[in-house]
Backbone of each chain as nested JSON, in Angstrom:
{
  "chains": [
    {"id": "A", "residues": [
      {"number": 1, "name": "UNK", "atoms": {"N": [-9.935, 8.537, 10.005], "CA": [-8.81, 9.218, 10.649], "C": [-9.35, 10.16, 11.718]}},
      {"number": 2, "name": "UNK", "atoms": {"N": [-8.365, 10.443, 12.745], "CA": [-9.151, 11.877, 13.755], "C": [-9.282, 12.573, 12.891]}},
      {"number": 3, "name": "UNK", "atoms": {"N": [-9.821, 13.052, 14.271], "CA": [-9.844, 14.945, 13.68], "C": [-8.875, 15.802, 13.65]}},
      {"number": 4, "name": "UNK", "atoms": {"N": [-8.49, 16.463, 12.763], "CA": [-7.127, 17.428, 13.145], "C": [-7.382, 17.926, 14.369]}},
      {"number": 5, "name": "UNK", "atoms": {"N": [-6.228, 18.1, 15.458], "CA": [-6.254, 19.216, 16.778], "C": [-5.96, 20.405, 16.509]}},
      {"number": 6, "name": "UNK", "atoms": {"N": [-6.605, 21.494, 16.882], "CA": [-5.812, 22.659, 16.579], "C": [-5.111, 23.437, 17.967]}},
      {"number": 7, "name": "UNK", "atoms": {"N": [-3.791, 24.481, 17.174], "CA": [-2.836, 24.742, 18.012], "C": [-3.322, 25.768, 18.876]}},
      {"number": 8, "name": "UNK", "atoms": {"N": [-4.827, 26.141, 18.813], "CA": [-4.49, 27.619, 19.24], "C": [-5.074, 27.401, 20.457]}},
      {"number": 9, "name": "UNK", "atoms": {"N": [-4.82, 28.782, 21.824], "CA": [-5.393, 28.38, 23.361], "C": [-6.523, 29.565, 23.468]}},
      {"number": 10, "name": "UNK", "atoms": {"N": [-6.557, 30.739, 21.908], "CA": [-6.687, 31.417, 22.245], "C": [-8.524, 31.461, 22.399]}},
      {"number": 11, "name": "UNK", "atoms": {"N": [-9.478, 32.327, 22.063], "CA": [-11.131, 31.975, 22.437], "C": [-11.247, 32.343, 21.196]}},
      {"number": 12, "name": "UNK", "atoms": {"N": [-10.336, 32.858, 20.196], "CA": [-11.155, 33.066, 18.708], "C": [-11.018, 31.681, 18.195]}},
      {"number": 13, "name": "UNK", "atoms": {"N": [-11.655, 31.157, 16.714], "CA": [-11.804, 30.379, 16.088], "C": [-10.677, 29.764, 15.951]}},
      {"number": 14, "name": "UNK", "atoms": {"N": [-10.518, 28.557, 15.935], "CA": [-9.379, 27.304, 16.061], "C": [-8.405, 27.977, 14.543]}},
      {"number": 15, "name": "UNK", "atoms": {"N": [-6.861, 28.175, 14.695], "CA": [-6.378, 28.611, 13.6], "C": [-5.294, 28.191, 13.473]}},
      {"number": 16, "name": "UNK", "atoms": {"N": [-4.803, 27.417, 12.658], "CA": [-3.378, 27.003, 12.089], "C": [-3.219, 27.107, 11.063]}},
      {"number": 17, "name": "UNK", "atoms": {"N": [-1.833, 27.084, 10.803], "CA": [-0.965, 27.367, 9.599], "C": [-1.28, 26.33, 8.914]}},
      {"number": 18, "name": "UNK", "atoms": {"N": [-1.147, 26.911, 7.137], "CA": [-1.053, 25.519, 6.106], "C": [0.462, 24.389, 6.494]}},
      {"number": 19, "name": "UNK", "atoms": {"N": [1.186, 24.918, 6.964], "CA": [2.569, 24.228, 7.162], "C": [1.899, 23.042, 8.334]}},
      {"number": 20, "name": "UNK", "atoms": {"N": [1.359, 23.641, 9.479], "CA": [1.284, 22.482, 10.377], "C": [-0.233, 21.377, 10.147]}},
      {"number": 21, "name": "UNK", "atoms": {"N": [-0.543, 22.388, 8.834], "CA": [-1.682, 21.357, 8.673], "C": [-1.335, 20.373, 7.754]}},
      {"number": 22, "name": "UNK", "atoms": {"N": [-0.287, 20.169, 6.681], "CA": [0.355, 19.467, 5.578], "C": [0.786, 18.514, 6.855]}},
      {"number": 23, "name": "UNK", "atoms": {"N": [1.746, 19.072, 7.76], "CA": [2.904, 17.88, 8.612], "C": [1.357, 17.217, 9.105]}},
      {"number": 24, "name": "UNK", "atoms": {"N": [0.375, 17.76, 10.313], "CA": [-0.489, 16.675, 10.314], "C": [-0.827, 15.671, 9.543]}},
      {"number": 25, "name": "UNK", "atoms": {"N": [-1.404, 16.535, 8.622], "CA": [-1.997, 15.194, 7.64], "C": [-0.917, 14.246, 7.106]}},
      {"number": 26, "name": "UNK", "atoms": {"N": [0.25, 14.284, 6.868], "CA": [1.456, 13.862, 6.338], "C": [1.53, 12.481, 7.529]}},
      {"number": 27, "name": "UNK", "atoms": {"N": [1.519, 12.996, 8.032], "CA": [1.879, 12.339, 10.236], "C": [0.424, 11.105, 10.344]}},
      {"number": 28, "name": "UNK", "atoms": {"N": [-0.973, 12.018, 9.874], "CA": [-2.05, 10.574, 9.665], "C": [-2.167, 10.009, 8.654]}},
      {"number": 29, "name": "UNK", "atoms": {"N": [-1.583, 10.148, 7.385], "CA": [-1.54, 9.325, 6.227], "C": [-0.391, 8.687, 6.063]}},
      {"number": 30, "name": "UNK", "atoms": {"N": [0.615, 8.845, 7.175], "CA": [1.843, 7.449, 7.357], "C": [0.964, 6.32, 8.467]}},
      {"number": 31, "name": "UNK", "atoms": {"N": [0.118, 6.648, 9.563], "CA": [-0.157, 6.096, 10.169], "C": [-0.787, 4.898, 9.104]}},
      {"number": 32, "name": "UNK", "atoms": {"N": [-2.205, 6.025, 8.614], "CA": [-3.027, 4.841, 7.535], "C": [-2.407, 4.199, 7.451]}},
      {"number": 33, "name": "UNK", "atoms": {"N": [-1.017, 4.324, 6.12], "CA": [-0.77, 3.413, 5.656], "C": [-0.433, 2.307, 5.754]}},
      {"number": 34, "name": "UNK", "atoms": {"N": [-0.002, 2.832, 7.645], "CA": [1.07, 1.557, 8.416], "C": [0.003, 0.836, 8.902]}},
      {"number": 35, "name": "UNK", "atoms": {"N": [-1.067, 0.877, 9.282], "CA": [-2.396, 0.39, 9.915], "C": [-2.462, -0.645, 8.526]}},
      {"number": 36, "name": "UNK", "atoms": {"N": [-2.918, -0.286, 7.427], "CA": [-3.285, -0.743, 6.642], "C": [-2.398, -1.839, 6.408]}},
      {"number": 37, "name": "UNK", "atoms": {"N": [-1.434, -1.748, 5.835], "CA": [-0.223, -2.447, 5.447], "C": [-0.223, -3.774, 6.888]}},
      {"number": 38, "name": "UNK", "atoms": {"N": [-0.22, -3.618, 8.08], "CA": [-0.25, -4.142, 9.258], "C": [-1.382, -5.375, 9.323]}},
      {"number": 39, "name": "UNK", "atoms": {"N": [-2.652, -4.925, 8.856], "CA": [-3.913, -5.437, 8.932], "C": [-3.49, -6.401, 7.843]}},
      {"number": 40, "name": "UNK", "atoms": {"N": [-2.97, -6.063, 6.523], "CA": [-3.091, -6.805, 5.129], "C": [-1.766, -8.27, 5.667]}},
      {"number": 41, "name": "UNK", "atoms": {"N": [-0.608, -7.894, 6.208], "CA": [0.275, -8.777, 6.517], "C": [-0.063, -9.516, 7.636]}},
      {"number": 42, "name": "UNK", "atoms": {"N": [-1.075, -9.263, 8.85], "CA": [-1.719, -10.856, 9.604], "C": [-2.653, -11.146, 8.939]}},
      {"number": 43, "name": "UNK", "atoms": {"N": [-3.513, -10.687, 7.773], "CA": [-4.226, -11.539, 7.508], "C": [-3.545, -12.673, 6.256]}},
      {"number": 44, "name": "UNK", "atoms": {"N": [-2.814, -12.432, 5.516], "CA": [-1.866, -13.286, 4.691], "C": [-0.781, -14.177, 5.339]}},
      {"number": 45, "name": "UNK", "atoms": {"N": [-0.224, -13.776, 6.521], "CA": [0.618, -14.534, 7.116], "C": [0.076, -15.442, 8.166]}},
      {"number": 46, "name": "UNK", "atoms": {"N": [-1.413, -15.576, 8.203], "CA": [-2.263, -16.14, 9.271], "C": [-2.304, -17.551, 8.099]}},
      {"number": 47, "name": "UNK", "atoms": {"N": [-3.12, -16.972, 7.368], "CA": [-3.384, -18.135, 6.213], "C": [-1.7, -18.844, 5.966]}},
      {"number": 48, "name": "UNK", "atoms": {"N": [-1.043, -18.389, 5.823], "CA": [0.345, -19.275, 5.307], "C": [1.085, -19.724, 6.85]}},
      {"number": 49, "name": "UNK", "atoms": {"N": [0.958, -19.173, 7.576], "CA": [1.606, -19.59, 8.701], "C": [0.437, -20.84, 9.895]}},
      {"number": 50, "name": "UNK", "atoms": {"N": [-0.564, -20.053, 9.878], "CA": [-1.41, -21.364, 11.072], "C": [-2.309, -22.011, 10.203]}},
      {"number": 51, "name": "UNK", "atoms": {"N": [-2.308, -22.984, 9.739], "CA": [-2.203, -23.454, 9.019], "C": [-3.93, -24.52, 9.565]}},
      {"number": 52, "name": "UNK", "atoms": {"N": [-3.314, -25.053, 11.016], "CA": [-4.542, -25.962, 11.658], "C": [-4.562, -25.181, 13.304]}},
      {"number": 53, "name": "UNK", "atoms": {"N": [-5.08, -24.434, 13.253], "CA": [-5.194, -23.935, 14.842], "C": [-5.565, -24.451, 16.05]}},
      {"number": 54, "name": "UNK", "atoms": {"N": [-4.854, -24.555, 16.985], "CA": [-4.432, -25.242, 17.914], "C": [-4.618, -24.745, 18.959]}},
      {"number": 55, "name": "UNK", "atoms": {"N": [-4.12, -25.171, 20.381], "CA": [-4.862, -24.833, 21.434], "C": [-3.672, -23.61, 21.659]}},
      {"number": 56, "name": "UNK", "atoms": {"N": [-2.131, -23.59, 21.073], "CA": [-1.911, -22.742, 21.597], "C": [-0.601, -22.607, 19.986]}},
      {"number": 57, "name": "UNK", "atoms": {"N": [0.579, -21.283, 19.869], "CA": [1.132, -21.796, 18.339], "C": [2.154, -22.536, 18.835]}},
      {"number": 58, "name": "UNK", "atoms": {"N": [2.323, -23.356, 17.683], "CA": [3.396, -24.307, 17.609], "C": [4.396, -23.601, 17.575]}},
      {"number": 59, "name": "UNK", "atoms": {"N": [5.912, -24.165, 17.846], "CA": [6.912, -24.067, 17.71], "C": [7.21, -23.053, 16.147]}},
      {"number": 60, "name": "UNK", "atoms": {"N": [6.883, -24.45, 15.229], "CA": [6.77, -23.746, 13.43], "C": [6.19, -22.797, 13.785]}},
      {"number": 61, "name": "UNK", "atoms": {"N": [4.829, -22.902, 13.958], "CA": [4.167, -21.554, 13.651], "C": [4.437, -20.088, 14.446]}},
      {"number": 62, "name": "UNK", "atoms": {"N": [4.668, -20.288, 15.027], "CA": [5.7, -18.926, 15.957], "C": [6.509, -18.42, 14.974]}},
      {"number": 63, "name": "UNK", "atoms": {"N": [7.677, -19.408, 14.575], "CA": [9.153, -19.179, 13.582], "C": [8.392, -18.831, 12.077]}},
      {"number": 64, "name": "UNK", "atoms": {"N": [7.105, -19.053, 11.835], "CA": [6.735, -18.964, 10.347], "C": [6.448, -17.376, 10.104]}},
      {"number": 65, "name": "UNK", "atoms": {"N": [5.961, -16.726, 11.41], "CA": [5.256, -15.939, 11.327], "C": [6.214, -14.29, 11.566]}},
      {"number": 66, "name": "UNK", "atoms": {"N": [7.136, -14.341, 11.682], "CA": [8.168, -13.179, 11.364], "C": [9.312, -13.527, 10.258]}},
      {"number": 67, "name": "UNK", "atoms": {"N": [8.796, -14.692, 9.448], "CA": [9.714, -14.64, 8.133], "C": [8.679, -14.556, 7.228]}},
      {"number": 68, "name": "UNK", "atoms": {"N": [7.225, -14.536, 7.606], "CA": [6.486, -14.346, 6.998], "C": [6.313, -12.684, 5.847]}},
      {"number": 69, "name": "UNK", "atoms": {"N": [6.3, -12.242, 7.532], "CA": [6.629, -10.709, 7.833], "C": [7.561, -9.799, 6.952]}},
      {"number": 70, "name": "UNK", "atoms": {"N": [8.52, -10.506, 6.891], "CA": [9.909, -10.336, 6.197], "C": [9.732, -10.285, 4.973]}},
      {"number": 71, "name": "UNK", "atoms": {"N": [8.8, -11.488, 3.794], "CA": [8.75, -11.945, 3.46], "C": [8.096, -10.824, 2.862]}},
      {"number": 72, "name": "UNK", "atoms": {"N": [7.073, -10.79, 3.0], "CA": [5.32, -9.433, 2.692], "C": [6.315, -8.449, 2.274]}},
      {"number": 73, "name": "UNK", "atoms": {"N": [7.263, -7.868, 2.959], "CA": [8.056, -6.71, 2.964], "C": [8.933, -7.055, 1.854]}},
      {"number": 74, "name": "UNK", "atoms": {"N": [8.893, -7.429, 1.34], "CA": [9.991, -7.907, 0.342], "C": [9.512, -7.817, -1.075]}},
      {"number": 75, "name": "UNK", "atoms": {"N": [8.121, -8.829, -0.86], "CA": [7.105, -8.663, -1.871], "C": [6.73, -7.211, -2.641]}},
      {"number": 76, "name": "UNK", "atoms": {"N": [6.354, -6.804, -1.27], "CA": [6.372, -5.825, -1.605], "C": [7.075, -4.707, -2.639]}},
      {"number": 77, "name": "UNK", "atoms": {"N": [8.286, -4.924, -1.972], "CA": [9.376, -4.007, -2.672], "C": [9.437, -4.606, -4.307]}},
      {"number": 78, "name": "UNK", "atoms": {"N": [10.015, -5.843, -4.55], "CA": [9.42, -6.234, -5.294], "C": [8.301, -6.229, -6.773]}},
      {"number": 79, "name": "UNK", "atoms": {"N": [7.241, -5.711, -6.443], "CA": [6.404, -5.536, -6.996], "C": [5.731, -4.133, -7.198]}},
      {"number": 80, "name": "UNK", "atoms": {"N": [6.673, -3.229, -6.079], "CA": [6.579, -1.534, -6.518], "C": [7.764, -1.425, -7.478]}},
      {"number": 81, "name": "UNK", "atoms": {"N": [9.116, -2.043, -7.69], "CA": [9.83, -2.013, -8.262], "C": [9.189, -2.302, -9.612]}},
      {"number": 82, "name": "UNK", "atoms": {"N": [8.666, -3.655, -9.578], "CA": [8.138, -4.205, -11.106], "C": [7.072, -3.234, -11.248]}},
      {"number": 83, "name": "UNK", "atoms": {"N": [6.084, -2.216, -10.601], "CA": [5.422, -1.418, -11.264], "C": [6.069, -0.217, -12.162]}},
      {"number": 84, "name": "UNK", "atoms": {"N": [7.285, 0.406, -11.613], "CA": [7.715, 1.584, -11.402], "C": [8.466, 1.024, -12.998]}},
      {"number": 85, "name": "UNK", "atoms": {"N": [9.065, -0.059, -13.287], "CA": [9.761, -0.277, -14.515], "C": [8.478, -0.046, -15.453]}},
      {"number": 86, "name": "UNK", "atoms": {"N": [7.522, -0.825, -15.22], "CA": [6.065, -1.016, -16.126], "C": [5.36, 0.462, -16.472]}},
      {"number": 87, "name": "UNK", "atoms": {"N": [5.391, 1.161, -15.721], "CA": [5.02, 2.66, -15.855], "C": [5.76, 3.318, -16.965]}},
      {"number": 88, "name": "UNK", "atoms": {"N": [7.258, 2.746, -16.51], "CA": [8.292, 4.253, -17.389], "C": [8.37, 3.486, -18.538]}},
      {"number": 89, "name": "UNK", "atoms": {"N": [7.77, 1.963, -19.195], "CA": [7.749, 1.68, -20.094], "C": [6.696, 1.908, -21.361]}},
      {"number": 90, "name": "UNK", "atoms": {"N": [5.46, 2.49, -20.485], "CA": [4.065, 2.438, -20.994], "C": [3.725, 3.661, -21.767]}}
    ]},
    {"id": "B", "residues": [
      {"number": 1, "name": "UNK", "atoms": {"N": [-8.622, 26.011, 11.036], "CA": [-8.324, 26.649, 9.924], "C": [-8.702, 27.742, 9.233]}},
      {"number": 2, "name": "UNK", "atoms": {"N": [-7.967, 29.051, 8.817], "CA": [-8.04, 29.743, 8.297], "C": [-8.786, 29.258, 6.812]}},
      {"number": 3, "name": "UNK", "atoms": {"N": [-10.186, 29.745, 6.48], "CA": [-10.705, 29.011, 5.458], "C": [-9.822, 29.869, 4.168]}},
      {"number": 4, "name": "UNK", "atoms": {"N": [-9.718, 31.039, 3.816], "CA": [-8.883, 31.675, 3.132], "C": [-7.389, 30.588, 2.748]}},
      {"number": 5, "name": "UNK", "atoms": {"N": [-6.63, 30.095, 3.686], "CA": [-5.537, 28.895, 3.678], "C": [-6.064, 27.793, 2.9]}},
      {"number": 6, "name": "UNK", "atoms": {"N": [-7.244, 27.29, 2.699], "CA": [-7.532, 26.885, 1.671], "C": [-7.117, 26.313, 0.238]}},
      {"number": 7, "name": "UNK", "atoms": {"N": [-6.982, 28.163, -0.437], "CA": [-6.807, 27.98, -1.423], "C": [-5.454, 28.386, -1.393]}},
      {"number": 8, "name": "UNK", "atoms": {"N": [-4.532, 27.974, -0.971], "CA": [-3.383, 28.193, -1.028], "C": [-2.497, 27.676, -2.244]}},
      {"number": 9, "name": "UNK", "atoms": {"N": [-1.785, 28.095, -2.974], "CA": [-1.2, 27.018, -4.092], "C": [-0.76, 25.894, -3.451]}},
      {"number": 10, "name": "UNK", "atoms": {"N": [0.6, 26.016, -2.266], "CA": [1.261, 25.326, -1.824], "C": [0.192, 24.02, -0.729]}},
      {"number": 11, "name": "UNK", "atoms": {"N": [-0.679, 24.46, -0.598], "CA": [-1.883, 23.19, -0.381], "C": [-2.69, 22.426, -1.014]}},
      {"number": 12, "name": "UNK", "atoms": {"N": [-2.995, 23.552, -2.136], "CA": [-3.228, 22.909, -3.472], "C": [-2.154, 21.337, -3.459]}},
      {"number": 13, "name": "UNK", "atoms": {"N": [-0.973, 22.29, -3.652], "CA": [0.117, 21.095, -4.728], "C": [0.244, 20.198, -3.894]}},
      {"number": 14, "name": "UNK", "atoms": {"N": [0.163, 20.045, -2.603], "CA": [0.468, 19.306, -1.903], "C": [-0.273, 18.174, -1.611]}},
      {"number": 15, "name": "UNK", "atoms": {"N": [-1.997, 18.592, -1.625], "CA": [-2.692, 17.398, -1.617], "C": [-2.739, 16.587, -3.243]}},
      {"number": 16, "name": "UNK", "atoms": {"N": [-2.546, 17.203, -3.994], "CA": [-2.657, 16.763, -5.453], "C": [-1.048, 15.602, -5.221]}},
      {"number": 17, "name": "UNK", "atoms": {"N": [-0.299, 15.958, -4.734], "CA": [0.909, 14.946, -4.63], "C": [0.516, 13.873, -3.409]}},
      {"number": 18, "name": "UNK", "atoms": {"N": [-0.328, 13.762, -2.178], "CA": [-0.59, 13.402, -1.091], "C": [-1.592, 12.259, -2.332]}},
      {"number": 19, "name": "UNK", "atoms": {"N": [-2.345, 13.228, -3.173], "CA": [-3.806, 12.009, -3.445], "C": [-3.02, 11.325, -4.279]}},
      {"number": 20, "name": "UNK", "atoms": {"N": [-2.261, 11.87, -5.455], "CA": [-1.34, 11.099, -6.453], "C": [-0.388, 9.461, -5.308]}},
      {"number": 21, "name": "UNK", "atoms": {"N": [0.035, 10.018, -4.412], "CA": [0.736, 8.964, -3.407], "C": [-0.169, 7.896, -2.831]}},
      {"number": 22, "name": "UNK", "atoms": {"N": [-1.167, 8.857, -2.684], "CA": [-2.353, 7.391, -2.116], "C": [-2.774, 6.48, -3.458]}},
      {"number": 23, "name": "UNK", "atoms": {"N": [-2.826, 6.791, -4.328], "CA": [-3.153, 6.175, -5.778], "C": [-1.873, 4.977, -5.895]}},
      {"number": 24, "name": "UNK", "atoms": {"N": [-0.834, 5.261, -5.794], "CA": [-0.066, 4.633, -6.252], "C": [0.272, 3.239, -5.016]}},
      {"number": 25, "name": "UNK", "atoms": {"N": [-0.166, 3.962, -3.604], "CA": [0.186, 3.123, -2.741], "C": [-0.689, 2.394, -2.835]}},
      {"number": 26, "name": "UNK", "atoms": {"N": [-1.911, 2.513, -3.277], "CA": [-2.934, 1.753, -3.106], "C": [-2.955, 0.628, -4.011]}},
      {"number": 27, "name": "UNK", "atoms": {"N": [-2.389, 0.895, -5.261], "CA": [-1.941, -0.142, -6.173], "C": [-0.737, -0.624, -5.562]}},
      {"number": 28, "name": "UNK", "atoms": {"N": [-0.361, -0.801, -5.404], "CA": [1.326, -1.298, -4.823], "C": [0.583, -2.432, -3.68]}},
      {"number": 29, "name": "UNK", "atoms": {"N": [-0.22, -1.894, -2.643], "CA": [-0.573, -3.018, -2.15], "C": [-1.506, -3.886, -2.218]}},
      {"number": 30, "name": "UNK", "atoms": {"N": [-2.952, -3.672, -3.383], "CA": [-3.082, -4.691, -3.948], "C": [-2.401, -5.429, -4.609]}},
      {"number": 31, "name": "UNK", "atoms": {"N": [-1.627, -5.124, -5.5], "CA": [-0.814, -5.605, -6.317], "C": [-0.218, -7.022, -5.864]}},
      {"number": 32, "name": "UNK", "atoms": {"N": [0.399, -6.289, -4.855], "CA": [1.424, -7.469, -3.702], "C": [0.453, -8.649, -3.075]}},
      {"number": 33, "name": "UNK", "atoms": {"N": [-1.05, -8.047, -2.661], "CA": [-1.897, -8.689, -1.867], "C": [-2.264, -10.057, -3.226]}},
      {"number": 34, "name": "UNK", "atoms": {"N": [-2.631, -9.33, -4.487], "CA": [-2.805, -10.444, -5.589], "C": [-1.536, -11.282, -5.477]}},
      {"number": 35, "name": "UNK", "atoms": {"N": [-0.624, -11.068, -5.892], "CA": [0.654, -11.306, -6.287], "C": [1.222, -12.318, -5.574]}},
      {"number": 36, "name": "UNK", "atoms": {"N": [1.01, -11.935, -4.293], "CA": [1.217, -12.781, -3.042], "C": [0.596, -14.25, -2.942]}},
      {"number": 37, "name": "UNK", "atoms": {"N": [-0.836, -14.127, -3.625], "CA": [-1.511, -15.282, -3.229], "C": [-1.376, -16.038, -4.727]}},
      {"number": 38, "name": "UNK", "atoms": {"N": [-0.981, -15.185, -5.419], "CA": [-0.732, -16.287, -6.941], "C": [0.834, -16.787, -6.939]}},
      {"number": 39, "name": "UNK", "atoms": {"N": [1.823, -16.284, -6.149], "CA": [2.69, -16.658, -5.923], "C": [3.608, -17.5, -4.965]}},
      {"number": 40, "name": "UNK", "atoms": {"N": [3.391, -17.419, -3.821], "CA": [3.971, -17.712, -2.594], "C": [3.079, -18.523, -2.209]}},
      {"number": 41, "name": "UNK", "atoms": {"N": [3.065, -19.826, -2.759], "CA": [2.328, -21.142, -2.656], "C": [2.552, -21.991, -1.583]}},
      {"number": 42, "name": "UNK", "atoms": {"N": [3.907, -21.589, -0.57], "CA": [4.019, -22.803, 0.422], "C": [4.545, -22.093, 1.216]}},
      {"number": 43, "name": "UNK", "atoms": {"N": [5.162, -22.352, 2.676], "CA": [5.428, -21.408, 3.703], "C": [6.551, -20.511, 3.351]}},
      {"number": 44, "name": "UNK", "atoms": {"N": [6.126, -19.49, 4.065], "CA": [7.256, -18.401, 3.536], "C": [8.416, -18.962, 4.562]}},
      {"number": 45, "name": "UNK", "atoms": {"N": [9.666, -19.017, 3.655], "CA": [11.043, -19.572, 4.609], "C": [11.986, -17.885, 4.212]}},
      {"number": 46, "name": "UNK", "atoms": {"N": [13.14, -18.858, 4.351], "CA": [14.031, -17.119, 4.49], "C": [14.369, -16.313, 3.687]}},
      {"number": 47, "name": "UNK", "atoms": {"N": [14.417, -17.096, 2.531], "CA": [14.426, -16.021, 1.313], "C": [13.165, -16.303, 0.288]}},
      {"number": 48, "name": "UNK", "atoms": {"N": [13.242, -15.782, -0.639], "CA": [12.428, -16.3, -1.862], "C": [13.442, -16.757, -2.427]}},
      {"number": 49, "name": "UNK", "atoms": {"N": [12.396, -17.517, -3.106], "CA": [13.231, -18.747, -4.214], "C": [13.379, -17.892, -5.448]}},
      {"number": 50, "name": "UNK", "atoms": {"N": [14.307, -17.996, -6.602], "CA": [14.791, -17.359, -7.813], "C": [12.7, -17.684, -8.328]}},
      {"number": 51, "name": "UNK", "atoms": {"N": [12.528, -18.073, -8.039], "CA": [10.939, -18.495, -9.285], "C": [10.009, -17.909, -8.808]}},
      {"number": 52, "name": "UNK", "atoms": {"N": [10.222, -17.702, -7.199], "CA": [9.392, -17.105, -6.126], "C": [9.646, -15.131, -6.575]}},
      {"number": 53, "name": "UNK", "atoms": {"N": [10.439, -15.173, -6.799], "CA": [10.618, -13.896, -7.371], "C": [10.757, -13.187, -8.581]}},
      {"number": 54, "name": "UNK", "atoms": {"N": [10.931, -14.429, -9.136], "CA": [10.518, -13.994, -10.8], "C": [8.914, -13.631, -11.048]}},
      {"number": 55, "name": "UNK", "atoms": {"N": [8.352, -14.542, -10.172], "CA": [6.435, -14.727, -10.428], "C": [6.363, -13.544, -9.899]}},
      {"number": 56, "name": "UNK", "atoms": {"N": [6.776, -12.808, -8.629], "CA": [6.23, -11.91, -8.303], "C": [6.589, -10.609, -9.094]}},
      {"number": 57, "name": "UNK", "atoms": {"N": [7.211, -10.086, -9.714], "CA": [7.807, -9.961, -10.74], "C": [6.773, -9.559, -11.489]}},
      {"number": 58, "name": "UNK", "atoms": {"N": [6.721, -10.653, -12.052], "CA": [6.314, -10.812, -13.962], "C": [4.351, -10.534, -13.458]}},
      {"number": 59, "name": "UNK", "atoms": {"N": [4.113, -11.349, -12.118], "CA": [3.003, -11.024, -11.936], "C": [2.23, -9.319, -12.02]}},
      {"number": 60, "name": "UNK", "atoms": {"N": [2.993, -8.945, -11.409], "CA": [2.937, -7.482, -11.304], "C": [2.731, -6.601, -12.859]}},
      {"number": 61, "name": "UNK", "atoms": {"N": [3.854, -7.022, -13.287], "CA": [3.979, -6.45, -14.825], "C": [2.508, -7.04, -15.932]}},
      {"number": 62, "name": "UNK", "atoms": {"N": [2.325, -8.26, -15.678], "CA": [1.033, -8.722, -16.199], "C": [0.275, -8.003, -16.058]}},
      {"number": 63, "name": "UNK", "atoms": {"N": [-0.26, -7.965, -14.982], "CA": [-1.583, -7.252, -14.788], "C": [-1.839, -5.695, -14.86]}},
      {"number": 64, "name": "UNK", "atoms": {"N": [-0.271, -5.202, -15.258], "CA": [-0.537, -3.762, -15.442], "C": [-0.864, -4.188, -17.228]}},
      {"number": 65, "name": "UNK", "atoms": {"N": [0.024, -4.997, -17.765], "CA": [-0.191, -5.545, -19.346], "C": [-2.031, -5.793, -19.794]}},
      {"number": 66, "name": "UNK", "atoms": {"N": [-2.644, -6.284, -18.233], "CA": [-4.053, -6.517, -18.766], "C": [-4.873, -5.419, -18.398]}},
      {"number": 67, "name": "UNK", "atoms": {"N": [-4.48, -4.584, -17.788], "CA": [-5.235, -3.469, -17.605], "C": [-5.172, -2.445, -18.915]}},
      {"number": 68, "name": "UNK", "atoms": {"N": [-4.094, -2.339, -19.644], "CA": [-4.195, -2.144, -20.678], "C": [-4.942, -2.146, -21.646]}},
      {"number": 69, "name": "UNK", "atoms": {"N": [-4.504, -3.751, -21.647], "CA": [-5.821, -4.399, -23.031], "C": [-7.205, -4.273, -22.628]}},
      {"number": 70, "name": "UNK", "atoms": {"N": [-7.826, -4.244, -21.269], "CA": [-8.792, -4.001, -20.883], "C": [-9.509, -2.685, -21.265]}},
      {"number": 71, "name": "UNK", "atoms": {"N": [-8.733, -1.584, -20.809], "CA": [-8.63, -0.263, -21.598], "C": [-8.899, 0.139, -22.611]}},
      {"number": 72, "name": "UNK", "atoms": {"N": [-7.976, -0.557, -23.239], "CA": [-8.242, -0.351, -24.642], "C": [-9.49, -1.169, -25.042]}},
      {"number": 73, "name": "UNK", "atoms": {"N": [-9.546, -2.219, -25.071], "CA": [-11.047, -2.784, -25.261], "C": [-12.4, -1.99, -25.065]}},
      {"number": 74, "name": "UNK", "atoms": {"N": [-11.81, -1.614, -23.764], "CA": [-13.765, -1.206, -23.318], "C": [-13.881, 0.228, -23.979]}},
      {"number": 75, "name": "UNK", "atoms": {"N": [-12.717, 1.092, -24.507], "CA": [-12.294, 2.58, -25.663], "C": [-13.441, 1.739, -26.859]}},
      {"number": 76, "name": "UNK", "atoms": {"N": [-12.57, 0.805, -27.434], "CA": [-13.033, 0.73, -28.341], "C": [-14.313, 0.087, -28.483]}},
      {"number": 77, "name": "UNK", "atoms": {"N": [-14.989, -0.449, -27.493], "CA": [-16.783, -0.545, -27.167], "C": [-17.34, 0.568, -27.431]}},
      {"number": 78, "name": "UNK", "atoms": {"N": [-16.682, 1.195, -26.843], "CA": [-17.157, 2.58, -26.394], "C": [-17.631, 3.317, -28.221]}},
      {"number": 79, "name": "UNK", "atoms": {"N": [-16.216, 3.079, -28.568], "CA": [-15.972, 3.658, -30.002], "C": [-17.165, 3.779, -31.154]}},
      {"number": 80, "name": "UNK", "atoms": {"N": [-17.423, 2.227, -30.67], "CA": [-18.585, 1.166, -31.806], "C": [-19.935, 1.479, -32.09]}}
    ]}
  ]
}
């Protein structure tokens, strides 16, 4: 992740509040996650969608690859749901 | 940063809920990443199929079921 920026212009030592340092970090640990999450869904929807790679995508494979998308997202939900029952059962 | 801000409670609690969130997200998307490839065997079309979503499902719940027994197993190695 960066580096935090800090707010101040002034010549003493860089100083911010705990408040704007929580929203930062809050602000780069949605990014992570979306990076992450991003990286994990072309590499799964590569494998299920192009299948034999070609000089350029097919028709299918164009249309495969945002229901793919859809698809991951769903899973997803899905399977935080089936954790979240499995937890409050355990 | 004020190094004193630190030890703030309200930073305290906050990363303890921030690391607790990364824990859980982090399972959530392996989970799906397993889940996904033991399940969703042929091109993804527009919905899931009733079986397509049962597996993903039950998959999920499994493997929290074998982490369990795993648990408990390697306790009671431990125990021996």
């Amino acid at each position: 992740m960066d580096s935090f920026s800090t707010g101040s212009s002034g010549t003493g030592p860089p100083q911010f509040s705990t408040d704007e340092f929580m929203d930062q970090m809050k602000v780069q640990l949605a990014q992570a996650y979306a990076q992450e999450f991003l990286e994990t869904v072309r590499e799964k929807c590569f494998e299920k969608c192009i299948t034999k790679p070609g000089s350029s995508l097919s028709g299918s494979e164009s249309s495969c690859v945002p229901r793919c998308v859809d698809r991951y997202i769903e899973a997803t939900g899905i399977v935080g749901r089936a954790l979240l029952t499995s937890r409050s059962n355990s | 940063m004020d190094p004193s801000a630190l030890n703030s409670p309200d930073l305290q609690r906050f990363l303890n809920q921030e690391k607790e969130k990364a824990m859980v997200n982090e399972m959530v998307a392996k989970l799906t990443s397993v889940c996904w490839d033991k399940c969703i065997t042929s091109t993804p079309g527009n919905k899931f199929s009733s079986s397509e979503s049962a597996c993903l499902s039950n998959c999920a719940q499994r493997f929290m079921d074998m982490t369990m027994i795993i648990m408990k197993r390697v306790q009671s190695m431990q125990e021996t």
